[in-house]
C-alpha positions in Angstrom: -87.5 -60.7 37.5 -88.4 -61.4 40.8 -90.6 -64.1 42.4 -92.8 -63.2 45.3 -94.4 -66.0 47.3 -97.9 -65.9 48.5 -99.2 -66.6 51.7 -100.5 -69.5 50.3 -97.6 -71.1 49.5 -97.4 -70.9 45.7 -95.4 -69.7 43.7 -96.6 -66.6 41.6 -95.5 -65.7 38.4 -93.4 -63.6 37.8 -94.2 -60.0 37.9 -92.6 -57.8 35.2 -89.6 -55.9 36.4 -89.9 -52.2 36.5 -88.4 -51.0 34.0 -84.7 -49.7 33.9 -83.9 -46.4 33.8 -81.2 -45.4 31.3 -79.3 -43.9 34.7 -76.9 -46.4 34.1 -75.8 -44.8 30.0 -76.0 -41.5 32.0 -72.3 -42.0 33.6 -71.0 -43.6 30.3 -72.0 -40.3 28.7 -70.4 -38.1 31.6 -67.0 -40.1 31.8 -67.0 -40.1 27.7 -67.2 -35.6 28.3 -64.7 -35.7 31.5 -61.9 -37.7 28.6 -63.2 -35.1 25.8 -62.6 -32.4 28.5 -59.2 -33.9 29.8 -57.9 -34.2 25.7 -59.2 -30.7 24.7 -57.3 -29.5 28.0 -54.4 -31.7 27.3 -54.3 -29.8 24.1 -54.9 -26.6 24.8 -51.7 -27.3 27.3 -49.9 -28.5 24.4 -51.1 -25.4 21.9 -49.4 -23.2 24.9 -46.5 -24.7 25.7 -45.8 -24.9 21.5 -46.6 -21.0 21.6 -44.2 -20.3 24.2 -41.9 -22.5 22.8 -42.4 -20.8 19.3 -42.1 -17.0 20.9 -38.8 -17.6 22.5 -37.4 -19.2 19.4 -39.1 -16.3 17.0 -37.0 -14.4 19.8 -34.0 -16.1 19.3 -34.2 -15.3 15.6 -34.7 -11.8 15.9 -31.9 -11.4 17.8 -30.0 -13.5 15.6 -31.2 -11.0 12.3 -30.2 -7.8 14.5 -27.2 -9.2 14.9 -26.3 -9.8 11.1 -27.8 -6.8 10.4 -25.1 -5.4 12.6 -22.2 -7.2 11.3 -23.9 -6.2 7.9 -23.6 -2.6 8.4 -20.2 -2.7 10.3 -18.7 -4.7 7.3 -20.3 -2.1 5.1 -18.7 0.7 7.2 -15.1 -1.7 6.8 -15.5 -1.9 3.2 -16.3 1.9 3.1 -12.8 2.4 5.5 -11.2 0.3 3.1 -11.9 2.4 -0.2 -11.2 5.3 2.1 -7.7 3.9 3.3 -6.8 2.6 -1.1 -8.2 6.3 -2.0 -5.2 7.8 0.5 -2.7 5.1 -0.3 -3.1 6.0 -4.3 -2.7 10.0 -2.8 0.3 8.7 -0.8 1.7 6.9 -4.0 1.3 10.2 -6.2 2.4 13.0 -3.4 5.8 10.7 -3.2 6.0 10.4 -6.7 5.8 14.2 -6.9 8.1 14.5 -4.1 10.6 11.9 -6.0 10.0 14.3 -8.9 10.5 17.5 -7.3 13.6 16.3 -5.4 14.9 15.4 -8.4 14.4 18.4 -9.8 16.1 20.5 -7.2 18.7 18.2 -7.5 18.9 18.3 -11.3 18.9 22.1 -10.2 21.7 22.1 -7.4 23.6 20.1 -10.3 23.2 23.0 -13.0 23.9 26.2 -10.2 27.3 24.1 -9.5 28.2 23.6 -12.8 27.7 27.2 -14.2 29.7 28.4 -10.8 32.0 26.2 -11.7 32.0 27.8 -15.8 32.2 31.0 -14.1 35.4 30.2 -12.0 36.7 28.8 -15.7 35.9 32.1 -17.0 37.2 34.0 -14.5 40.8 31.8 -14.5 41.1 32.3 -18.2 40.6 35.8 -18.2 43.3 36.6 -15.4 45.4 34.4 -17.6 45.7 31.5 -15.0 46.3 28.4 -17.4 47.3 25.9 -14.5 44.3 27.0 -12.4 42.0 26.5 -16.1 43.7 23.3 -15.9 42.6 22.0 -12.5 38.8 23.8 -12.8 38.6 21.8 -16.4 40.0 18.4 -15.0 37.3 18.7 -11.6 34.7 20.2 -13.8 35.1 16.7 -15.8 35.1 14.3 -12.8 32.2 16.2 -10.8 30.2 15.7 -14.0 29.2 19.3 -14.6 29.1 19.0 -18.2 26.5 17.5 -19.1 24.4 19.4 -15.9 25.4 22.8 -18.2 22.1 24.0 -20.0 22.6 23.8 -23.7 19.9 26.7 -24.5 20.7 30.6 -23.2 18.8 33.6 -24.3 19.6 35.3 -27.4 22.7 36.8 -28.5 24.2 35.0 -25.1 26.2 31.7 -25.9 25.1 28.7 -24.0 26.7 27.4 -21.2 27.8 24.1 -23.5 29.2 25.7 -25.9 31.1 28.0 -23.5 32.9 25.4 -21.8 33.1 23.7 -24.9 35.2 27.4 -25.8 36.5 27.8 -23.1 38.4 24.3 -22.6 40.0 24.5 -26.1 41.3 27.5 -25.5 42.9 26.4 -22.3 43.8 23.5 -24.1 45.4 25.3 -27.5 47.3 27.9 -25.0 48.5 25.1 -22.8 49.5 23.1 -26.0 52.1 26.6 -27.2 53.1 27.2 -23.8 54.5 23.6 -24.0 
């Protein structure tokens, strides 16, 4: 309120005051808006920088799947290599088996082709009448084995190489007996 003096020299009353404008709410108002601004700015800044944040790490993780997905399929292709490489190991096992059998086979065979040689060469020293060299084919015929690599079948009406020798040695054996 304010007091204006007269000329006169007293004292008025008091006028009313004009009255106040809300001017002064009105900057209360715009500074409340300029914080509402700064937060939803601040956050918007925040919702970014989370975003980013978020993209690289969503990167990350792909690149992290691709790569199990990689390992995934090369340890599929190992496991696949590794059937392949037990399939050709169990091929391996069988073709040498086979190989073990066949060998033995040609041995079993070498074995039998020496022995009836070796009957033959009998045969052939008993009928020149060579009882000394019957003696030294029956004697390495027994230490080389051959006897039991004879074949005890032969076709029919033909004696079999067992009972041949069998024959033959005590013949050489009964003649070599009355020589004596």
């Amino acid at each position: 309120m304010k007091f204006e003096k007269r000329s006169g020299g007293e004292a008025e009353a008091p006028s009313p005051a004009p009255e106040d404008k809300p001017s002064g709410k009105k900057p209360v108002v715009i500074y409340i808006m300029i914080l509402f601004i700064v937060a939803f700015l601040l956050m918007a800044l925040s919702f970014l920088m989370h975003q980013r944040s978020n993209s690289e790490v969503l990167g990350e993780l792909q690149d992290s799947v691709s790569a199990m997905q990689e390992i995934q399929t090369t340890q599929d292709a190992l496991l696949d290599l590794q059937g392949q490489l037990d399939d050709a190991q169990d091929t391996i096992d069988e073709l040498e088996s086979q190989a073990e059998a066949s060998s033995q086979e040609l041995t079993d065979a070498q074995q039998e082709a020496e022995a009836l040689l070796a009957l033959y060469t009998l045969q052939q020293q008993y009928s020149a009448g060579d009882l000394a060299g019957c003696q030294a084919s029956i004697e390495a015929f027994e230490a080389n084995g051959y006897a039991a690599a004879l074949p005890d079948t032969a076709g029919e009406g033909i004696t079999p190489p067992t009972q041949r020798y069998a024959q033959l040695k005590d013949a050489v054996e009964s003649r070599t007996a009355a020589a004596h």
